[in-house]
C-alpha positions in Angstrom: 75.9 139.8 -24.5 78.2 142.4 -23.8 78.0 145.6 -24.7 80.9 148.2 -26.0 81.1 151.1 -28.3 82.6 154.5 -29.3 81.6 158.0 -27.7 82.0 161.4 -29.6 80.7 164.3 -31.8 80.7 163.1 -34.6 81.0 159.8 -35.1 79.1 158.7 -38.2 83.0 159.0 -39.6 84.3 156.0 -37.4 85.1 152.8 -39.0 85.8 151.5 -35.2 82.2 149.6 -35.2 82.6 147.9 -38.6 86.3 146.9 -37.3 85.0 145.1 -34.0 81.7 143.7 -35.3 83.9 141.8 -37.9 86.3 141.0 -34.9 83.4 139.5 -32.7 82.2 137.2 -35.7 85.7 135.4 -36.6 86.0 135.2 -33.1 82.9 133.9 -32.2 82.5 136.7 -29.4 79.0 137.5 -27.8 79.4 141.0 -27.7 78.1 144.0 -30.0 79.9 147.5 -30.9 78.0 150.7 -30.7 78.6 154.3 -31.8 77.1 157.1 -29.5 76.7 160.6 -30.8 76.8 162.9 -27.6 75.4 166.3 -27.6 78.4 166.9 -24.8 80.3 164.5 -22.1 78.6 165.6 -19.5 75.6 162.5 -21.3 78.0 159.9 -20.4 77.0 159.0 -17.0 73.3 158.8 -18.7 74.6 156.3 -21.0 76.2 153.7 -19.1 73.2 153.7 -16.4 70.7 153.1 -19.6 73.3 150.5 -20.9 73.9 147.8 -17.8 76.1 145.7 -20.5 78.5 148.3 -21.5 81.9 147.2 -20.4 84.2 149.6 -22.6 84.2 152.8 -24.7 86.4 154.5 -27.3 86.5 158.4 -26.9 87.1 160.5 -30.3 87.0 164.0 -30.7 86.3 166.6 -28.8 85.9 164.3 -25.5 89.5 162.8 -25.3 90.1 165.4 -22.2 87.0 166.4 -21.1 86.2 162.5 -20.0 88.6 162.7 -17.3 86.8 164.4 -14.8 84.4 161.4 -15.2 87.3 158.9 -14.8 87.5 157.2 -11.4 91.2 156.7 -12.1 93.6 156.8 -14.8 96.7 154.8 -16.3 99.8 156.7 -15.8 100.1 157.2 -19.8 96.8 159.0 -20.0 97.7 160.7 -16.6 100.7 162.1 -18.0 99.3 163.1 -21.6 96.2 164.3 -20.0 93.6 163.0 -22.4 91.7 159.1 -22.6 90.3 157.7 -25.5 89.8 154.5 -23.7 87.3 154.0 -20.8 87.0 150.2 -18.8 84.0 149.6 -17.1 83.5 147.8 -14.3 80.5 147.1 -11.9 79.5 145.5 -8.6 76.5 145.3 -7.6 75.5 149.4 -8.4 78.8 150.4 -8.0 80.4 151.9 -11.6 83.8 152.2 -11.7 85.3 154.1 -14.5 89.1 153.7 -15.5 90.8 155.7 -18.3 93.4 155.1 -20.5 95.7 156.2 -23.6 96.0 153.7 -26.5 96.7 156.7 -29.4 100.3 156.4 -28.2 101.1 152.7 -29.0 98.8 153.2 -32.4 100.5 155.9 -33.5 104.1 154.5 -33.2 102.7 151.2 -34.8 101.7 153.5 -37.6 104.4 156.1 -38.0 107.6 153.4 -37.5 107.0 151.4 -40.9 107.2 154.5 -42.7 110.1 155.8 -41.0 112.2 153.0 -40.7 115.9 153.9 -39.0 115.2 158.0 -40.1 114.7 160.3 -37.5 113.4 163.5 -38.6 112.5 166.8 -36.7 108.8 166.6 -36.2 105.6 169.4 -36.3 102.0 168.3 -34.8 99.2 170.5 -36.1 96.4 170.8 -33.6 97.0 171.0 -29.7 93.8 168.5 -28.6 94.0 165.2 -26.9 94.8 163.3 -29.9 98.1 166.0 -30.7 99.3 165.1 -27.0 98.8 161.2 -27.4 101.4 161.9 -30.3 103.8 164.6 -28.9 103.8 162.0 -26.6 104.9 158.8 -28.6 107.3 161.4 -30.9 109.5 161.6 -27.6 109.2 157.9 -26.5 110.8 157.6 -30.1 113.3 160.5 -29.0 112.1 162.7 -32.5 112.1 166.4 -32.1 109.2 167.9 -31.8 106.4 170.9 -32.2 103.5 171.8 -31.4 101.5 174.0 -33.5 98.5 175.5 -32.0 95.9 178.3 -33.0 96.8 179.9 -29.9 100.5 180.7 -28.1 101.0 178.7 -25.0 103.7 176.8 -23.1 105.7 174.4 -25.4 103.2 175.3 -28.7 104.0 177.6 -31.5 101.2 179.0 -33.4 100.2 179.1 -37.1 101.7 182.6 -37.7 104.8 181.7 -36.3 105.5 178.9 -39.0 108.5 180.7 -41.4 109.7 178.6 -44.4 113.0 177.3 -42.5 110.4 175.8 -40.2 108.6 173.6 -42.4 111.9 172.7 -44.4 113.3 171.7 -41.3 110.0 169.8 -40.2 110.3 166.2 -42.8 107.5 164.8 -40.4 104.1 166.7 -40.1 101.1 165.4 -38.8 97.5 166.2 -38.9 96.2 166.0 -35.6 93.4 168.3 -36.4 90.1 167.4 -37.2 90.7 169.7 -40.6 89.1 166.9 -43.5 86.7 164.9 -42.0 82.9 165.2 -41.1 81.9 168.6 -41.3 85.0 169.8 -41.7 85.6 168.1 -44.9 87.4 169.7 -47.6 89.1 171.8 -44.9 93.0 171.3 -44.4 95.7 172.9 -41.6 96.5 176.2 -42.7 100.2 175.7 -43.1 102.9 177.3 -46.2 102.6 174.0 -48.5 104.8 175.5 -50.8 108.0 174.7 -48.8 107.1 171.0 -48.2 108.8 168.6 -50.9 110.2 165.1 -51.8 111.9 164.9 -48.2 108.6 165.3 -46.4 106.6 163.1 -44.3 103.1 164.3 -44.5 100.7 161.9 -41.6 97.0 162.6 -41.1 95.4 160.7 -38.0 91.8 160.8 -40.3 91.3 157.5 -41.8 87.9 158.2 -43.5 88.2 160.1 -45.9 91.7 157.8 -46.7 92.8 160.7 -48.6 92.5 164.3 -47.1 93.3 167.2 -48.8 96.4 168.0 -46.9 97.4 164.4 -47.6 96.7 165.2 -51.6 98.4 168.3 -51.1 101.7 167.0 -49.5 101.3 164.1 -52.4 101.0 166.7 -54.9 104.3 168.5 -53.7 106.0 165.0 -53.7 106.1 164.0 -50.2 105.4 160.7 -48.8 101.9 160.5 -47.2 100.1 158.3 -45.0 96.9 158.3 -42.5 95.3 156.9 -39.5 93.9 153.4 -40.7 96.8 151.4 -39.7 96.5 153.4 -36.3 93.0 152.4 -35.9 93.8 149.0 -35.7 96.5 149.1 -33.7 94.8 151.4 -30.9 91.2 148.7 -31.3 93.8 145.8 -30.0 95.3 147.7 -27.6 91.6 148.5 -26.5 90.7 144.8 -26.9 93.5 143.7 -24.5 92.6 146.7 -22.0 89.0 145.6 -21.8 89.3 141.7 -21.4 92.2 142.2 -18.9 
């Protein structure tokens, strides 16, 4: 039976082994999804020697660009974002060979499209992490503009002090890529002026669980279309799927 699973800290929030156990029964696949709870990345090469059967991994938060240094070679989407939440496994004989790649990217747009249809807003990304780059990312493919809102100033980011009311008028598309809302952060939500977002506003939150975060209820409160990360999720799992029995 092979063996796959999902890497991160935490990971008791992921719906990703429910999704591919289900998968593996209508299917009638011999294989079995695991989540791993790792004190830090440096475990991984522990895990896959203790797991001979392990043929792919999901990374979540906070691994998605610390797991490149244990990458034997990437694709050139994650090469170019600089973060991996998809590893492929392969082995002869004692020899692991680890590849990474990016599948956010194509789950996001399969996500965010629907709800935009032929609109093109200016866009803000809260949070600066490897999730916030798979979507930076996909925003230009799409040819949206685009910020980056970090906690601390750097090339290409703005910070949460710099974020003035024309800003977030001007800013119909926010997402959450922040772990603000889930897991032990739960309750929490970007610090961001709420009060200028309205009817016009896109409010996205990458969490799926809880489905409803509180700076999805807030943007709902002030009117503004919401949506979160579930319909990503599945979208990214295929991709993952077609990555791992290539």
């Amino acid at each position: 039976m092979d063996l796959y699973g999902l890497i991160g800290n935490p990971v008791s929030h992921s719906l990703s082994e429910r999704y591919f156990t289900v998968k593996f029964m209508l299917a009638d696949i011999d294989a079995r999804f695991e989540r791993y709870l790792l004190g830090g990345i440096e475990e991984l090469p522990g895990l896959i020697r203790r797991q001979p059967a392990l043929r792919g991994l999901s990374v979540t938060s906070p691994f998605k660009t610390a797991v490149i240094s244990f990458c034997d070679e990437l694709d050139e989407t994650a090469a170019t974002i600089g973060a991996v939440n998809t590893l492929k496994i392969t082995r002869k004989g004692e020899r692991v060979h680890i590849k990474g790649f990016n599948t956010d990217v194509d789950g996001f747009a399969a996500a965010i499209l629907p709800l935009l249809g032929a609109d093109k807003p200016s866009a803000m990304v809260l949070g600066s992490g490897g999730a916030a780059r798979a979507v930076a990312f996909a925003l230009h493919k799409l040819e949206l503009i685009c910020r980056v809102v970090s906690r601390t100033a750097g090339k290409g980011k703005i910070t949460y002090d710099d974020l003035r009311p024309e800003i977030i008028r001007s800013s119909r598309l926010i997402i959450n890529a922040t772990p603000l809302g889930m897991g032990s952060h739960a309750g929490m939500l970007p610090d961001i002026p709420y009060e200028h977002i309205g009817h016009r506003h896109l409010l996205f939150d990458l969490i799926y669980n809880p489905p409803e975060t509180p700076f999805l209820q807030e943007g709902k409160r002030r009117g503004a279309l919401t949506g979160n990360g579930f319909v990503m999720l599945q979208a990214q799992a295929e991709k993952a799927w077609e990555i791992w029995q290539a």
